[in-house]
N, C-alpha and C positions, 0 to 999 in steps of 0.2 A: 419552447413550444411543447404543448402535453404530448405523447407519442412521437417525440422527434428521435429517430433513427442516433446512438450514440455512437461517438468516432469510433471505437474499438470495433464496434457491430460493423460499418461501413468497410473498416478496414481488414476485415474478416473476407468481408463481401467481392470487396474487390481484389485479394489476394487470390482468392476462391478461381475468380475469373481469371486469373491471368496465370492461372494453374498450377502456382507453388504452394497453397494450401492444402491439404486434404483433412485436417479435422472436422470436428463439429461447430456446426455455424451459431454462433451466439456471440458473446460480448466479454471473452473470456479472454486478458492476453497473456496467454502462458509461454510457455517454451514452444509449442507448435507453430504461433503465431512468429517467434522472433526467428525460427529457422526458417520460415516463408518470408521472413522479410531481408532476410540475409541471403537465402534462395533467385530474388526478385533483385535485389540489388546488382547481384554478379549478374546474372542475365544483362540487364539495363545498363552495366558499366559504371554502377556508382560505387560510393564509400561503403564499403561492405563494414555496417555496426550494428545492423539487427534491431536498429532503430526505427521509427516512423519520423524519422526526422522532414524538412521541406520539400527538400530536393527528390526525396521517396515521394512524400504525398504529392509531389507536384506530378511525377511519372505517374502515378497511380490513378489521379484523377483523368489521366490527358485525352481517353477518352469514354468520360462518363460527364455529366451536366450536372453531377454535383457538387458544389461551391466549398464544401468542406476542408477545413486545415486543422491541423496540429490544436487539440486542448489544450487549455493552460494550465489545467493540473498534470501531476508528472505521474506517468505510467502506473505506479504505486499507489499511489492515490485514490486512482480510478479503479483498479483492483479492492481498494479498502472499503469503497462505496459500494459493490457490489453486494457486500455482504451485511447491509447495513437491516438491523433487528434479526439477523440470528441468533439464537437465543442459545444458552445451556438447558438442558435437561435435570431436574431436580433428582436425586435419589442414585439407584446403581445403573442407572440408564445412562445414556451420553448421545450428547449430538452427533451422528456420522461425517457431517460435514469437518466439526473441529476433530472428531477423531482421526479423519482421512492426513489432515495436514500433519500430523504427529507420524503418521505411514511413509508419509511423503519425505520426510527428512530424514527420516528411520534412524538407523544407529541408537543410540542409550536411549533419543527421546522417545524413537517409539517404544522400547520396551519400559522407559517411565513412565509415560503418560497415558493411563490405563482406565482415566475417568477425568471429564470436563469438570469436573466439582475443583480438579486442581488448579490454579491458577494461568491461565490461558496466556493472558494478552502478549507476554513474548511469543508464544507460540504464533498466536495472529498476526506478528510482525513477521517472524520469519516465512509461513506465508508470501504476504502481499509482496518482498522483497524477495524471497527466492524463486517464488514464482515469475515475477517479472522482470526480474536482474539475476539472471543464473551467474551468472560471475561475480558478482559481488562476496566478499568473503562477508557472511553471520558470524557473530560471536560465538565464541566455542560452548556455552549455557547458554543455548535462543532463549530457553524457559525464565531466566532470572532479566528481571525488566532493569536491574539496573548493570548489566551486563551489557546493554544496550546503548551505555552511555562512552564505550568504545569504539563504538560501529564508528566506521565511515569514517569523513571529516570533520571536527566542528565549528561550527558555523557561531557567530559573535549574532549575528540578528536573525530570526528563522524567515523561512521562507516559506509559503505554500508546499502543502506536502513534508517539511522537515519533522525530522523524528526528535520527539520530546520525554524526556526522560525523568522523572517525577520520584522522590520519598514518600510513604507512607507508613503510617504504624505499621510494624512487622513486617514492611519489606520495600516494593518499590513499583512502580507502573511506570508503561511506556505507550506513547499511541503518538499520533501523527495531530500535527499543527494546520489547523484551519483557520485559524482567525484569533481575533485578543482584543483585550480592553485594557481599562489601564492600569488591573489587577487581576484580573486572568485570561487564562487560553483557553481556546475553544478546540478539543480535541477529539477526535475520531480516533476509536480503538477500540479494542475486544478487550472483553467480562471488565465491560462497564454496566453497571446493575445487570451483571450474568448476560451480556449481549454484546452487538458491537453496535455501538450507537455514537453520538456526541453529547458533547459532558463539557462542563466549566471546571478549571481547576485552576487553582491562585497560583499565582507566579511564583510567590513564597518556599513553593514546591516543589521545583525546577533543581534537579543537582548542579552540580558545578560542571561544568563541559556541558550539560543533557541539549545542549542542540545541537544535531546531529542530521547531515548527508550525505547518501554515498558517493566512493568514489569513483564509478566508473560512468557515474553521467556528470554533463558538465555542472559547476558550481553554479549556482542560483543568484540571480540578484541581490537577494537580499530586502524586497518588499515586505514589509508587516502588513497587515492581513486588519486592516482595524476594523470590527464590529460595534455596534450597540449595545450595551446590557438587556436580556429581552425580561428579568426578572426571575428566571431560573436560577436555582439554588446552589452552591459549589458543591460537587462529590467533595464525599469527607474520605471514605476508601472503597476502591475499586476492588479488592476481593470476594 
């Protein structure tokens, strides 16, 4: 439904209320949000994992009359969407938003990544994954996309949200798995045409390992995600 309140924003809302929040109210699940749910947990007497898993949402709703539970996309995900059509800045200028995320991890990458013209989308991985998995070990190059094809665990079939690790002339791209046909995936990721959007890319493309999830949430089913062809074009390269 158009204007329908998203779990993260509710689950802001009702942290907020039960007074182990104090950031800013929006739809943002960062590390503020996981130490308010770790916060709320111990209070409550559950499995303290900083999770919004049931047993949290079940205590959290218990007394408010909204029916809300757990998305089925995984916390990253949701994160990845948020930023969908941000764009790169042409010239010696640069986006503050992707500059911020090179600050945020600091160490060599802030002092490498000195302009968005450079090649992002690791950078937008480490993001949506540091941000909402601070325990997850990032590869020691977030910047190199095929760096990425270390991460985590690898997965033999993807799953919603699984990280997909991709060849291309002169180097490599990484973005997360939404959906597929029966020649390519449909993927969500940064400085896809200089933005973060969704893109088709041929299966062909896929390194050896390149599916990839972390290990500190549980393993995923293992569901494929089948779509339609809507007659959009393959990206040939994402830099």
């Amino acid at each position: 439904m158009a204007g329908a309140q998203s779990f993260d924003a509710w689950l802001i809302e009702r942290l907020t209320a039960h007074g182990v929040y104090k950031g800013a109210a929006d739809d943002s699940h960062g590390r503020g949000v996981i130490a308010a749910l770790k916060a709320f947990q111990v209070k409550r007497h559950l499995a303290v994992t900083g999770k919004a898993d049931t047993a949290t949402v079940v205590m959290l709703r218990a007394d408010s009359d909204d029916p809300v539970s757990p998305p089925a996309e995984p916390v990253w995900l949701r994160e990845a969407r948020r930023f969908m059509g941000l764009k790169e800045i042409a010239g010696p200028a640069a986006n503050p938003t992707i500059m911020g995320w090179a600050r945020v991890i600091g160490g060599w990458v802030a002092g490498f990544f000195k302009n968005d013209d450079i090649p992002w989308c690791g950078l937008f991985m480490a993001h949506v994954m540091g941000a909402t998995l601070p325990d997850e070990l990032l590869p020691s190059n977030p910047l190199s996309a095929k760096a990425w094809a270390s991460f985590g665990r690898r997965l033999n079939v993807p799953s919603l949200g699984a990280v997909l690790v991709f060849s291309r002339e002169g180097g490599g791209h990484v973005g997360l798995y939404v959906g597929e046909t029966m020649t390519a995936y449909r993927v969500l990721g940064g400085n896809q045409s200089n933005s973060v959007s969704l893109t088709w890319i041929a299966k062909e493309r896929l390194v050896e390992g390149g599916i990839r999830w972390p290990t500190t949430v549980t393993p995923p089913i293992g569901i494929r995600v089948m779509l339609k062809p809507d007659g959009s074009p393959l990206s040939k390269n994402e830099a």
